[in-house]
N, CA, C and O atoms as a Tripos MOL2 file, in Angstrom:
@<TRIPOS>MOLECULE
protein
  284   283    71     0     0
PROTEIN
NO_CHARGES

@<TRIPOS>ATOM
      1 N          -4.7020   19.1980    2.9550 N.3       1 UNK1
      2 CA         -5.6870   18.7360    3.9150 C.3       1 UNK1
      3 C          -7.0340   18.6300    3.1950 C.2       1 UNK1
      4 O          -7.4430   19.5000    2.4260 O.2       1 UNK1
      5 N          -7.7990   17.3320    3.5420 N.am      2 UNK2
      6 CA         -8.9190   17.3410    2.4070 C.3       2 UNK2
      7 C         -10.1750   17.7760    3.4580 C.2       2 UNK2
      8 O         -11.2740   18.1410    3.0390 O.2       2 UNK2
      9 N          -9.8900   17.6930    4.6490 N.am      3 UNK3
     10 CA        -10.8540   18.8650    5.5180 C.3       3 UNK3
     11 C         -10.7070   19.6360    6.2830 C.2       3 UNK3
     12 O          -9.7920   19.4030    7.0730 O.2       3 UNK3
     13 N         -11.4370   20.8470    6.4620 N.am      4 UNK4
     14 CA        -11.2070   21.9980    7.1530 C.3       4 UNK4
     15 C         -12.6640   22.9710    7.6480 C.2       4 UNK4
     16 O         -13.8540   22.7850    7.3940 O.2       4 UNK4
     17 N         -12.1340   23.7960    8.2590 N.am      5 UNK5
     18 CA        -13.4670   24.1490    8.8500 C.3       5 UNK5
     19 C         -14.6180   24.8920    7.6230 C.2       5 UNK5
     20 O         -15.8370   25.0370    7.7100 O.2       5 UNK5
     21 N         -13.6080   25.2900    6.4340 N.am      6 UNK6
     22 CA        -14.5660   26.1660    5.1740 C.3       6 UNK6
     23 C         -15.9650   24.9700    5.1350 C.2       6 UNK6
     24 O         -15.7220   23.8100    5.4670 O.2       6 UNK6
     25 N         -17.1450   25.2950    4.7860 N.am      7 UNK7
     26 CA        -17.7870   24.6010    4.7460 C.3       7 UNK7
     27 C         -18.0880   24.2180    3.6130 C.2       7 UNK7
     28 O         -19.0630   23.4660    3.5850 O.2       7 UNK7
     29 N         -17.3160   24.6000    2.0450 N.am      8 UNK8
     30 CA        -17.3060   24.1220    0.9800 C.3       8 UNK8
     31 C         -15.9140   22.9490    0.6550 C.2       8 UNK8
     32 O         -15.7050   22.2790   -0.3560 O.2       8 UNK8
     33 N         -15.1890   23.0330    1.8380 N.am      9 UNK9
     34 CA        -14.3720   22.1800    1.6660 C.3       9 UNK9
     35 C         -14.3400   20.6980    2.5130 C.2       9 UNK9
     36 O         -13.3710   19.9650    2.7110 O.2       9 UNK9
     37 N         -15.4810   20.5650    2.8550 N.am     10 UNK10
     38 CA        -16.0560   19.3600    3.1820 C.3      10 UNK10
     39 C         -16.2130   18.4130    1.7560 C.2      10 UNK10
     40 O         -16.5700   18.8680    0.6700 O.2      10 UNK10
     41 N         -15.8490   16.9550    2.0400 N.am     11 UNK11
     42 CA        -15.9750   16.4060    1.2900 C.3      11 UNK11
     43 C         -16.6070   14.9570    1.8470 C.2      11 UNK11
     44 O         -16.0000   14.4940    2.8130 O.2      11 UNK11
     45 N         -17.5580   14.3150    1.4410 N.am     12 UNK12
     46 CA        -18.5140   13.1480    1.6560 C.3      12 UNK12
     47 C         -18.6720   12.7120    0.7360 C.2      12 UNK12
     48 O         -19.1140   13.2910   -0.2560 O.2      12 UNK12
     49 N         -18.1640   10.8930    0.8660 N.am     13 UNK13
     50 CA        -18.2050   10.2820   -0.2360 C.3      13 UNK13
     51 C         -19.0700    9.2020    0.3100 C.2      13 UNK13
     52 O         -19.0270    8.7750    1.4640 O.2      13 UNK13
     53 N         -19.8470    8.8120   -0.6290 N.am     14 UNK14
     54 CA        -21.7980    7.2070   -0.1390 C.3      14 UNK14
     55 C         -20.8300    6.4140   -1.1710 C.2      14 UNK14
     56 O         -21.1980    6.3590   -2.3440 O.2      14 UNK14
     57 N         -19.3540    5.6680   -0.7140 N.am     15 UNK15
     58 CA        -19.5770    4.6180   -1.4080 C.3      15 UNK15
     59 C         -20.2080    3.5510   -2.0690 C.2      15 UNK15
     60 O         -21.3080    3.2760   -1.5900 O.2      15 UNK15
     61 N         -19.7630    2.6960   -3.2580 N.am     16 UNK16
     62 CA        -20.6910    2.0700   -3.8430 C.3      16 UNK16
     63 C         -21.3960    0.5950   -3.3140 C.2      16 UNK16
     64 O         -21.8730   -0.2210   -4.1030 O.2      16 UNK16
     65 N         -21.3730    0.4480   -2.1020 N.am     17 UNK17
     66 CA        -21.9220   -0.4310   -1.7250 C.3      17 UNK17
     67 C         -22.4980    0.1800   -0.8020 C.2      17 UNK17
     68 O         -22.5850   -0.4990    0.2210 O.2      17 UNK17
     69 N         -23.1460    1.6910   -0.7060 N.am     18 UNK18
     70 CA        -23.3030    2.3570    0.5110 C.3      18 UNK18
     71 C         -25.0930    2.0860   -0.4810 C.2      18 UNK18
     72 O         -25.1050    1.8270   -1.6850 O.2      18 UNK18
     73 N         -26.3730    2.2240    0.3520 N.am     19 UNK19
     74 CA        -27.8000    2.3930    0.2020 C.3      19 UNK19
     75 C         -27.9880    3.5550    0.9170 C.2      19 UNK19
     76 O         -27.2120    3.8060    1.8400 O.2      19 UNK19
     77 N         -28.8590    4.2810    0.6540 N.am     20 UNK20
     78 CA        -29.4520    5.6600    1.4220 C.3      20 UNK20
     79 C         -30.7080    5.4840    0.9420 C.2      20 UNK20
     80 O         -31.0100    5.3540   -0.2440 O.2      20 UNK20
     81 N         -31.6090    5.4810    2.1000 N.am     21 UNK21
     82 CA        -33.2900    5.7850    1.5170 C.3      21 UNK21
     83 C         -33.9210    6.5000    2.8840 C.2      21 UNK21
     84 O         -34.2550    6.1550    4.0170 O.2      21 UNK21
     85 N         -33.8780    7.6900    2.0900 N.am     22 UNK22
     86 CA        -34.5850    8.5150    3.0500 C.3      22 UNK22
     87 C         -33.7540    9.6660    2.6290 C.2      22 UNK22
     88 O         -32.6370    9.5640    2.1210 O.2      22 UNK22
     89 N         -34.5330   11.0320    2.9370 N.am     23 UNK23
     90 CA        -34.0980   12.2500    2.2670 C.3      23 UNK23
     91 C         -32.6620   12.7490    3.0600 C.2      23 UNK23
     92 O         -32.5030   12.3360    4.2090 O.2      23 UNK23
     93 N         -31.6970   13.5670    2.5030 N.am     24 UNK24
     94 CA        -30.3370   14.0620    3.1140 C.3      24 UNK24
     95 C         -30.5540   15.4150    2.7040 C.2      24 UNK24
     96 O         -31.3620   15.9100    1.9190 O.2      24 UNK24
     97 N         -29.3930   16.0350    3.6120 N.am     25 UNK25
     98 CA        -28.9120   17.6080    3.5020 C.3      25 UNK25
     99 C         -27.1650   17.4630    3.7240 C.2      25 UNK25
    100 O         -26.5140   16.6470    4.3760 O.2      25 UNK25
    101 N         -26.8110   18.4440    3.0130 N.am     26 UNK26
    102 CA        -25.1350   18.5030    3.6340 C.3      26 UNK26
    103 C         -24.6390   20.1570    3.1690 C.2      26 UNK26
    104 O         -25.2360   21.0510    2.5700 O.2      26 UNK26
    105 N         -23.6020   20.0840    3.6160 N.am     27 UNK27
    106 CA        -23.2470   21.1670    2.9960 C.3      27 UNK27
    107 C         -21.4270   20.3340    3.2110 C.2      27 UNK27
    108 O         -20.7700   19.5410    3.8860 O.2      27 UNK27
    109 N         -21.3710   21.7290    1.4930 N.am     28 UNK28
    110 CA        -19.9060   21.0320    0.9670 C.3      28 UNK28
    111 C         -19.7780   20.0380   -0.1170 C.2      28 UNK28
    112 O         -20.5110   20.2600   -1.0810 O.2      28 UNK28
    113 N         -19.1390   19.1550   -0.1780 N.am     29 UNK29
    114 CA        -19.3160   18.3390   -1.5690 C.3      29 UNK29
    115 C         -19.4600   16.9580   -1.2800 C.2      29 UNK29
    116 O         -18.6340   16.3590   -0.5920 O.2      29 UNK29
    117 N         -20.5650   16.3670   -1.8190 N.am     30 UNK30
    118 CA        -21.1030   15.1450   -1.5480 C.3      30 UNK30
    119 C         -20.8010   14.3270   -3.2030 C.2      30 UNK30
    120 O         -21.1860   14.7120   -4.3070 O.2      30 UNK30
    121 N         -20.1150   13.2960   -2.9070 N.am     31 UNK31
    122 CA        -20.1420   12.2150   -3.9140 C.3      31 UNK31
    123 C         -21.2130   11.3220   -3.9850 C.2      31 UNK31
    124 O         -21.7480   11.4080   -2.8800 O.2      31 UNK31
    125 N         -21.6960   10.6870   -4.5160 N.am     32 UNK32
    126 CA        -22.3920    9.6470   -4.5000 C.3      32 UNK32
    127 C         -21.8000    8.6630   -5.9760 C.2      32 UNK32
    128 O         -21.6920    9.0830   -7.1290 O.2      32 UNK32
    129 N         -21.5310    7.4500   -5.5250 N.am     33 UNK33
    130 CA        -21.4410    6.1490   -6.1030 C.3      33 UNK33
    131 C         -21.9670    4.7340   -5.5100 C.2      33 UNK33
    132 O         -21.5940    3.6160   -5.8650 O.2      33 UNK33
    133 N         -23.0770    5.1130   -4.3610 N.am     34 UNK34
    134 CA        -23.4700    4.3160   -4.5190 C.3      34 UNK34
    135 C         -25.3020    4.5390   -4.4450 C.2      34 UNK34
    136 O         -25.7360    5.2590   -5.3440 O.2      34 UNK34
    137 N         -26.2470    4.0310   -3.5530 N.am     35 UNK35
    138 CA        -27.8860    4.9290   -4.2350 C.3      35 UNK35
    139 C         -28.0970    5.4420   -3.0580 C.2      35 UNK35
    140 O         -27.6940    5.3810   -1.8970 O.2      35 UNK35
    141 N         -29.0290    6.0840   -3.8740 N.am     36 UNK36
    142 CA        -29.8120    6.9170   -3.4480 C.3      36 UNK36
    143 C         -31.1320    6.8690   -2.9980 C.2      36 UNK36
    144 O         -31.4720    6.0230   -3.8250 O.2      36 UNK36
    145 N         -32.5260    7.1530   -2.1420 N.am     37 UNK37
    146 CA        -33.6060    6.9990   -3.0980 C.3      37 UNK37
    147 C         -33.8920    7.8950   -1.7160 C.2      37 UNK37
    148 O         -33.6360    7.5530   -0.5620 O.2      37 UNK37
    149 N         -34.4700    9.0840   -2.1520 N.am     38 UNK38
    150 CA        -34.7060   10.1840   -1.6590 C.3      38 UNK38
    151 C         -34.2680   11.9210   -2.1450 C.2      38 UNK38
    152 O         -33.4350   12.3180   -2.9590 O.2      38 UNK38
    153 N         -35.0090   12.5070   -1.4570 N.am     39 UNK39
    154 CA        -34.6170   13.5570   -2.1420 C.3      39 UNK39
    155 C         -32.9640   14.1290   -0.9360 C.2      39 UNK39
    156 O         -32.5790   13.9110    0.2130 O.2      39 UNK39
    157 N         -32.4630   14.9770   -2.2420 N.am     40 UNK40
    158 CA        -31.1200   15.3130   -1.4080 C.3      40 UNK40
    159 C         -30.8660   17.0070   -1.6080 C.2      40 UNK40
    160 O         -30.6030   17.5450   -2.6840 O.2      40 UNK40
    161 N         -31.0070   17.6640   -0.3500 N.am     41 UNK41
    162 CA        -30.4270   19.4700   -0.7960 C.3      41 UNK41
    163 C         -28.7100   19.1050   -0.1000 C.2      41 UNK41
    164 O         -28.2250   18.4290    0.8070 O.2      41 UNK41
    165 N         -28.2570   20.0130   -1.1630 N.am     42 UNK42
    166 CA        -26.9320   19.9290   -0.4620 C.3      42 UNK42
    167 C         -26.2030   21.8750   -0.8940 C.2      42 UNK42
    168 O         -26.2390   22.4340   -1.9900 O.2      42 UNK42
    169 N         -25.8310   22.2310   -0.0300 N.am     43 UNK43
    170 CA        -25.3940   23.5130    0.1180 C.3      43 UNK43
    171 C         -23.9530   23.2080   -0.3180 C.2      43 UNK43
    172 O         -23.1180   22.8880    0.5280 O.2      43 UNK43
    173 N         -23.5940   23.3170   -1.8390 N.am     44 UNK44
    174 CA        -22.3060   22.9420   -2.1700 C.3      44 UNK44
    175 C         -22.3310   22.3810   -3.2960 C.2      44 UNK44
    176 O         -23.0210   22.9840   -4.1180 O.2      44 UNK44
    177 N         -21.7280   21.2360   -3.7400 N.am     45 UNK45
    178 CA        -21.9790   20.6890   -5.0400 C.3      45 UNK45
    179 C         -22.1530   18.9160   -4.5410 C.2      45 UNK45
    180 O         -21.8880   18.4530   -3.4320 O.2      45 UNK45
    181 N         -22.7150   18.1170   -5.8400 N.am     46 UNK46
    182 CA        -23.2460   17.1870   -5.6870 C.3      46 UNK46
    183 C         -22.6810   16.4070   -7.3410 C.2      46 UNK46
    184 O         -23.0280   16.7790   -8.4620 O.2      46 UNK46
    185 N         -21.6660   15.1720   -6.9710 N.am     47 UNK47
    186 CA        -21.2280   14.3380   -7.9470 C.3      47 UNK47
    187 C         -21.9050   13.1890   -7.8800 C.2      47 UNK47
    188 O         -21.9410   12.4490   -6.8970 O.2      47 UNK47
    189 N         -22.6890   12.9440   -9.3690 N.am     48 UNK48
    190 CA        -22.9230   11.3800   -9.1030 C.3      48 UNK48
    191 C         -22.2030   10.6750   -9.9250 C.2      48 UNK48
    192 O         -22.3320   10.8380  -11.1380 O.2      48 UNK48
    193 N         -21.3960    9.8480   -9.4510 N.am     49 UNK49
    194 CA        -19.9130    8.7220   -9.8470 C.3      49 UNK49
    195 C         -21.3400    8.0810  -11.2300 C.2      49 UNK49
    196 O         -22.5310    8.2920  -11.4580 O.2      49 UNK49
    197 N         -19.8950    7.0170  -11.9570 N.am     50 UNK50
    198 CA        -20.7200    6.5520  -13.0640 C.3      50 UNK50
    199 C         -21.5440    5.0800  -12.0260 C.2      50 UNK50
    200 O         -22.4440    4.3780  -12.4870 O.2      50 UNK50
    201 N         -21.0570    4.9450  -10.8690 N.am     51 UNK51
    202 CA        -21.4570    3.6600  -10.4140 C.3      51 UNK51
    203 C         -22.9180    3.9310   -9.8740 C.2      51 UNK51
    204 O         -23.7060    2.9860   -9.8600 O.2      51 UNK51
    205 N         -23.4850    5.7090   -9.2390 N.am     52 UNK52
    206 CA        -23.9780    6.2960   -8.6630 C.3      52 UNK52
    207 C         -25.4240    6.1700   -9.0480 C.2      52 UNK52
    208 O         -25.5380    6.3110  -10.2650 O.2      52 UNK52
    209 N         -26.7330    5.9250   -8.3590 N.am     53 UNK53
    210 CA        -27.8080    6.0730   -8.7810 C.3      53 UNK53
    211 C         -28.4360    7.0060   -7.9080 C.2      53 UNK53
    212 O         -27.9620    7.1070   -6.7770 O.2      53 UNK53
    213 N         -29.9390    8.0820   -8.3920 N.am     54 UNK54
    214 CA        -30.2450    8.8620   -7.2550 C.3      54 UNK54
    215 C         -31.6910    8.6450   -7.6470 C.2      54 UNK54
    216 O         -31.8510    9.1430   -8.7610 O.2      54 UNK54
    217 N         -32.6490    8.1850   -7.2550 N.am     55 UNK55
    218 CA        -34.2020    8.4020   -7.4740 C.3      55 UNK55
    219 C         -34.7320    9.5520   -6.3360 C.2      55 UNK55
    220 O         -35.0140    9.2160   -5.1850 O.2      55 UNK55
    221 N         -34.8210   10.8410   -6.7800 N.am     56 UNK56
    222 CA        -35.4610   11.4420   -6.2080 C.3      56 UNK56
    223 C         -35.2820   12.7920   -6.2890 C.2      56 UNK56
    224 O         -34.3140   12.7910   -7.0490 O.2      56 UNK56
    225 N         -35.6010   14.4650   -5.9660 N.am     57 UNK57
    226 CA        -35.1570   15.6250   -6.0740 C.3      57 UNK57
    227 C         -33.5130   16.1270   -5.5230 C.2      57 UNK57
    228 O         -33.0820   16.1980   -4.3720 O.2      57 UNK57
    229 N         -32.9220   16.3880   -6.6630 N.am     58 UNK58
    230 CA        -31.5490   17.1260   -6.0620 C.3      58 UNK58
    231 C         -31.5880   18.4690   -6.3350 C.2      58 UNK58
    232 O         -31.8340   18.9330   -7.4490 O.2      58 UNK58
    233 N         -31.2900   19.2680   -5.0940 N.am     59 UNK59
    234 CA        -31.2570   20.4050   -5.2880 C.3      59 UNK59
    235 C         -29.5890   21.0150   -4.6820 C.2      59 UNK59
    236 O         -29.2320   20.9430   -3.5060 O.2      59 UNK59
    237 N         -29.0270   21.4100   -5.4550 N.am     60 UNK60
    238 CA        -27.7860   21.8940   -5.1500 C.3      60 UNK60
    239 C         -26.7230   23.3170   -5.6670 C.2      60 UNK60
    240 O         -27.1090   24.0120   -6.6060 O.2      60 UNK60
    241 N         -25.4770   23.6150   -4.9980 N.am     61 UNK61
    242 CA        -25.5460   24.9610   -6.0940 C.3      61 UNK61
    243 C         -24.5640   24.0690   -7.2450 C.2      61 UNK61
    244 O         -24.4210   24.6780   -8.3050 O.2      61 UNK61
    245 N         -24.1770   23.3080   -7.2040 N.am     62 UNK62
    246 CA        -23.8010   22.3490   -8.6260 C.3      62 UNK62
    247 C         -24.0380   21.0560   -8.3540 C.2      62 UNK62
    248 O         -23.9980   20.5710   -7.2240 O.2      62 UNK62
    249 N         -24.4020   20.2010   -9.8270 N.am     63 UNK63
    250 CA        -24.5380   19.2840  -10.1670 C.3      63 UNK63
    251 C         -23.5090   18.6400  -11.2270 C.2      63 UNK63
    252 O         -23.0490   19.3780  -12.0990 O.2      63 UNK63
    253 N         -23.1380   17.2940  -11.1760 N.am     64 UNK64
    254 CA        -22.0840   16.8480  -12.4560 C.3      64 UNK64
    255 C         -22.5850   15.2100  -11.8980 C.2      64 UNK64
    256 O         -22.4270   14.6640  -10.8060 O.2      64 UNK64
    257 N         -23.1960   14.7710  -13.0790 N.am     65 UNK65
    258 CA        -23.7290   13.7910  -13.4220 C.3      65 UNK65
    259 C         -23.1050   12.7110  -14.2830 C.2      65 UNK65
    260 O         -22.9590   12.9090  -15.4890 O.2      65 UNK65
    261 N         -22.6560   11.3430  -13.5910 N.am     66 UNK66
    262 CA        -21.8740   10.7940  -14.7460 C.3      66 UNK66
    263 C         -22.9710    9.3120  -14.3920 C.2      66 UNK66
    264 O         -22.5500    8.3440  -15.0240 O.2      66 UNK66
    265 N         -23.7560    9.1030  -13.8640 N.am     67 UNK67
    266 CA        -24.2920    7.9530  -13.4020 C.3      67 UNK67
    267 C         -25.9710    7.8860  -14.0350 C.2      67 UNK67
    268 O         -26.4560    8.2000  -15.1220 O.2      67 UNK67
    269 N         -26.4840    7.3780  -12.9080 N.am     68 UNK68
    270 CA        -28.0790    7.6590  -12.8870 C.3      68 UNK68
    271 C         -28.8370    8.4950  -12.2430 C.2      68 UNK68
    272 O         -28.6750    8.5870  -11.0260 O.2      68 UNK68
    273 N         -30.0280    9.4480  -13.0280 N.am     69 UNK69
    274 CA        -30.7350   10.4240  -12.0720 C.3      69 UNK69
    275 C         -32.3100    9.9640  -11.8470 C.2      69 UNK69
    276 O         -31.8920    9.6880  -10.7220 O.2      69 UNK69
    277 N         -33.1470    9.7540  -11.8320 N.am     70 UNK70
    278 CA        -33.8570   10.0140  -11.7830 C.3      70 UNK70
    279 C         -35.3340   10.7980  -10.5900 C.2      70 UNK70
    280 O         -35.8640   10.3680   -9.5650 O.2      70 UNK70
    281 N         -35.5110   11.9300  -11.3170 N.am     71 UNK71
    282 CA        -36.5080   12.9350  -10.1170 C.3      71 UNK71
    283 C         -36.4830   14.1800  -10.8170 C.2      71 UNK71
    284 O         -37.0530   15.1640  -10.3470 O.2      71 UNK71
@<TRIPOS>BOND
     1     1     2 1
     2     2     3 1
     3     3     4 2
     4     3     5 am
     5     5     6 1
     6     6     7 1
     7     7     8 2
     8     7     9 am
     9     9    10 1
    10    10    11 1
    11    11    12 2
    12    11    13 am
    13    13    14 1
    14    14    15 1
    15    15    16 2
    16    15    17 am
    17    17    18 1
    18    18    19 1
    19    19    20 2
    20    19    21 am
    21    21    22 1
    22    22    23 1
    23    23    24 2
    24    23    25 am
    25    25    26 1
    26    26    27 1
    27    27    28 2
    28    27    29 am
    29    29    30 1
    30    30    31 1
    31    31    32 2
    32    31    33 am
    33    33    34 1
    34    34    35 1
    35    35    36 2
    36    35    37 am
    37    37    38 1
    38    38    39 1
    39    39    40 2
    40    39    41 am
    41    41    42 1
    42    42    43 1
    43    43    44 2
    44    43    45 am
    45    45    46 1
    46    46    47 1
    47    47    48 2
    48    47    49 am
    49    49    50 1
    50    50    51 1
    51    51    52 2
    52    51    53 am
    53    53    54 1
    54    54    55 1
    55    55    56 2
    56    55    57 am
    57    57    58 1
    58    58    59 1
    59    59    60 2
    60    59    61 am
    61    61    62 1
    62    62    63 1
    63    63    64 2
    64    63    65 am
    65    65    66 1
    66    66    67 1
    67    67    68 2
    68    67    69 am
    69    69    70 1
    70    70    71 1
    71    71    72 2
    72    71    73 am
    73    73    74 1
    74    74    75 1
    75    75    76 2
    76    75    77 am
    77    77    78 1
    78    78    79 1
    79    79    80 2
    80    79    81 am
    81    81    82 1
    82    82    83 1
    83    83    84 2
    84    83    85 am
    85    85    86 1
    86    86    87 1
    87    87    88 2
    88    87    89 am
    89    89    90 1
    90    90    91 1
    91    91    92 2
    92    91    93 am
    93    93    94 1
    94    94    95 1
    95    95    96 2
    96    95    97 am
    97    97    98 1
    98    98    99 1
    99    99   100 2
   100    99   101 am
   101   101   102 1
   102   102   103 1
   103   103   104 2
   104   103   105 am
   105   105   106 1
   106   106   107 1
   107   107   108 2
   108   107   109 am
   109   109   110 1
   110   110   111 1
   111   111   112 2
   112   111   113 am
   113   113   114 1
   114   114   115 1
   115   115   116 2
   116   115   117 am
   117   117   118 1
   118   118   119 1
   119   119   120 2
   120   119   121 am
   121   121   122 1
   122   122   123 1
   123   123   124 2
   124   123   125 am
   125   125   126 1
   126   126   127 1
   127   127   128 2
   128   127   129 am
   129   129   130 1
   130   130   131 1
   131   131   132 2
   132   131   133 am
   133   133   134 1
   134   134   135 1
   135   135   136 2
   136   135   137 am
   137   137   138 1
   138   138   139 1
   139   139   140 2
   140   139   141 am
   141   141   142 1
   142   142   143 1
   143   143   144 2
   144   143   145 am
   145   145   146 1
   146   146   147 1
   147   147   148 2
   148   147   149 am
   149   149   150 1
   150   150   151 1
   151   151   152 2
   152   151   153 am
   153   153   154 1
   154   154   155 1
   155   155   156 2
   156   155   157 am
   157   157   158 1
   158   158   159 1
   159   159   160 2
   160   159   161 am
   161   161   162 1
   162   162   163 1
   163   163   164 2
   164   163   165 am
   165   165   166 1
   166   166   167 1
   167   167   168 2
   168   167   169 am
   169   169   170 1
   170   170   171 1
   171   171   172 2
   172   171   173 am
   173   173   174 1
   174   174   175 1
   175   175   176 2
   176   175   177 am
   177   177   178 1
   178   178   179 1
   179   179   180 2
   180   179   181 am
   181   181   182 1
   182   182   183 1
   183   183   184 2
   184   183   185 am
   185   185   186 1
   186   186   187 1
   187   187   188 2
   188   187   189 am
   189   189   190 1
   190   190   191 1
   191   191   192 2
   192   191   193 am
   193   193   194 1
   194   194   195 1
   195   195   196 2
   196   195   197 am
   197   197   198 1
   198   198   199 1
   199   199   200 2
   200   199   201 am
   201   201   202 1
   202   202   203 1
   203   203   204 2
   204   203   205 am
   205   205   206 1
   206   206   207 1
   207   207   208 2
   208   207   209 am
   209   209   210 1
   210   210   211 1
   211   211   212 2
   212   211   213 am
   213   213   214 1
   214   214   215 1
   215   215   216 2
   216   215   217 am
   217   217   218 1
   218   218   219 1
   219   219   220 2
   220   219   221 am
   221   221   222 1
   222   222   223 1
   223   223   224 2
   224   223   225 am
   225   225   226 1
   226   226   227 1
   227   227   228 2
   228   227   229 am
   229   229   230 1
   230   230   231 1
   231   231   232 2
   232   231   233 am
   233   233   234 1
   234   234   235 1
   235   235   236 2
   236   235   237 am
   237   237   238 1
   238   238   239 1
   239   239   240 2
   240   239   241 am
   241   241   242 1
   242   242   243 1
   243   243   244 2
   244   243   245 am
   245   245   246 1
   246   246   247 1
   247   247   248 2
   248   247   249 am
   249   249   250 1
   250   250   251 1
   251   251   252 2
   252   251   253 am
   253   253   254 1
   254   254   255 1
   255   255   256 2
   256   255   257 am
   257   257   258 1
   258   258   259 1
   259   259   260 2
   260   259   261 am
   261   261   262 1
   262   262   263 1
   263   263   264 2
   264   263   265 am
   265   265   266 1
   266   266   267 1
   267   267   268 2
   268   267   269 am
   269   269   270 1
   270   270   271 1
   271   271   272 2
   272   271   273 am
   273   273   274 1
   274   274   275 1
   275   275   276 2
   276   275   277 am
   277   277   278 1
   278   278   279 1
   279   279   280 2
   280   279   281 am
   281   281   282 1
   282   282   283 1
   283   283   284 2
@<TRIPOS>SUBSTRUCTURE
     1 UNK1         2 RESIDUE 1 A UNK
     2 UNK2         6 RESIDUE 1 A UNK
     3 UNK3        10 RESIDUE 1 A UNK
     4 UNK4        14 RESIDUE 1 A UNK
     5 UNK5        18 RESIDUE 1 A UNK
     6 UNK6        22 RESIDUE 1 A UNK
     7 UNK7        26 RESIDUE 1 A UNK
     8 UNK8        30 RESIDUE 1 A UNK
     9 UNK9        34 RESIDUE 1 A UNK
    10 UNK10       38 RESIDUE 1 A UNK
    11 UNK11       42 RESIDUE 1 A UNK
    12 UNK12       46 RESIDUE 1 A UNK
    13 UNK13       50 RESIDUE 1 A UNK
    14 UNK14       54 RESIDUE 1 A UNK
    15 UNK15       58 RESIDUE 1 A UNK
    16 UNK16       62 RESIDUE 1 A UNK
    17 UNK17       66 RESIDUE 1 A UNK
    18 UNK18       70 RESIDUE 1 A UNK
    19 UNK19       74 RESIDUE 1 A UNK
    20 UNK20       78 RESIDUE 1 A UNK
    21 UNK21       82 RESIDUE 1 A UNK
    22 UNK22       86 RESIDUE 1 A UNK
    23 UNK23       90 RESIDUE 1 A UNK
    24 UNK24       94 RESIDUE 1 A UNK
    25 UNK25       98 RESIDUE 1 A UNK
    26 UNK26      102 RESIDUE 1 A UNK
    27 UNK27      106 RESIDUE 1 A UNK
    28 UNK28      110 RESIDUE 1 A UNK
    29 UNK29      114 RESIDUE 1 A UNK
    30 UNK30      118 RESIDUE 1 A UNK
    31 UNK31      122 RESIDUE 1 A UNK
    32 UNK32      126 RESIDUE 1 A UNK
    33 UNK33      130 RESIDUE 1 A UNK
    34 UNK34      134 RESIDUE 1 A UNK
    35 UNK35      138 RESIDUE 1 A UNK
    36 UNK36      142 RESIDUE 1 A UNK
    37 UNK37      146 RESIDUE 1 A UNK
    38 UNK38      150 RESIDUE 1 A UNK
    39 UNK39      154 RESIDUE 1 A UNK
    40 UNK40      158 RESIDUE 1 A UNK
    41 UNK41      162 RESIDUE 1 A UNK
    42 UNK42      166 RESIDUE 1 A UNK
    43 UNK43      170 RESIDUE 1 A UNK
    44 UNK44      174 RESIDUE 1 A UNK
    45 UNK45      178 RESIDUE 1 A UNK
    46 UNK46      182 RESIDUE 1 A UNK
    47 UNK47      186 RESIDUE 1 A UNK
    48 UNK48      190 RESIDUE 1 A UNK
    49 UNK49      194 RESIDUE 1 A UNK
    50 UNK50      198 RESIDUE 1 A UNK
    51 UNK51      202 RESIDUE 1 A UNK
    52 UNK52      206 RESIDUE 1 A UNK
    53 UNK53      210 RESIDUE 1 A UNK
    54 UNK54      214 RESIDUE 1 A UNK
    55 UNK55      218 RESIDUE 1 A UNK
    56 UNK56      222 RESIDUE 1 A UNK
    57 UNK57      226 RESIDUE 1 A UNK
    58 UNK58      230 RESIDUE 1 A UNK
    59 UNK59      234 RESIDUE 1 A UNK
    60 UNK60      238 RESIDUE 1 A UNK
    61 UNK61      242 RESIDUE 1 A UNK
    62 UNK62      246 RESIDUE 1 A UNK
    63 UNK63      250 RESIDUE 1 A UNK
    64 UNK64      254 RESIDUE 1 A UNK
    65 UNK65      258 RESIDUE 1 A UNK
    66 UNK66      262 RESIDUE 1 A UNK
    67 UNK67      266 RESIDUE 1 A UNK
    68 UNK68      270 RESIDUE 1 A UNK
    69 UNK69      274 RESIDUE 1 A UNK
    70 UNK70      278 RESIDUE 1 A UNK
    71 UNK71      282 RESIDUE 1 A UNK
C-alpha cells in the first residue's frame, strides 16, 4: 500500500508539467519534477527528480537533489 495513515508514508508527487508558485508545507515525502518557485517546509523528505526545478527555501528532515535548486 503506497498510503497509510503513518505520516511519513505519505507520498506526493508535482508532476512535470505540474507549476507551483507560492510557498507549500507537507508532511511525508514530496517529489518534485516539475517547478517550483517558492519556499517549501516539508516534515519528511523532499526529492527533486532530474526534470525538477525549485527557486526558493527548502527546509526538510531530508533532501536528495538530482535536478535544479536554487535558494
Amino acid at each position: 500500500m503506497w498510503w497509510n495513515s503513518s505520516r511519513h508514508s505519505r507520498v506526493s508527487i508535482l508532476g512535470e508539467t505540474c507549476d507551483i508558485v507560492g510557498n507549500m508545507s507537507y508532511v511525508g515525502r514530496l517529489e518534485v519534477m516539475g517547478r517550483v518557485k517558492g519556499d517549501v517546509v516539508v516534515s519528511g523528505m523532499v526529492v527533486i527528480g532530474c526534470a525538477g526545478f525549485c527557486t526558493g527555501t527548502i527546509k526538510a528532515d531530508a533532501l536528495e537533489i538530482h535536478g535544479t535548486v536554487h535558494g
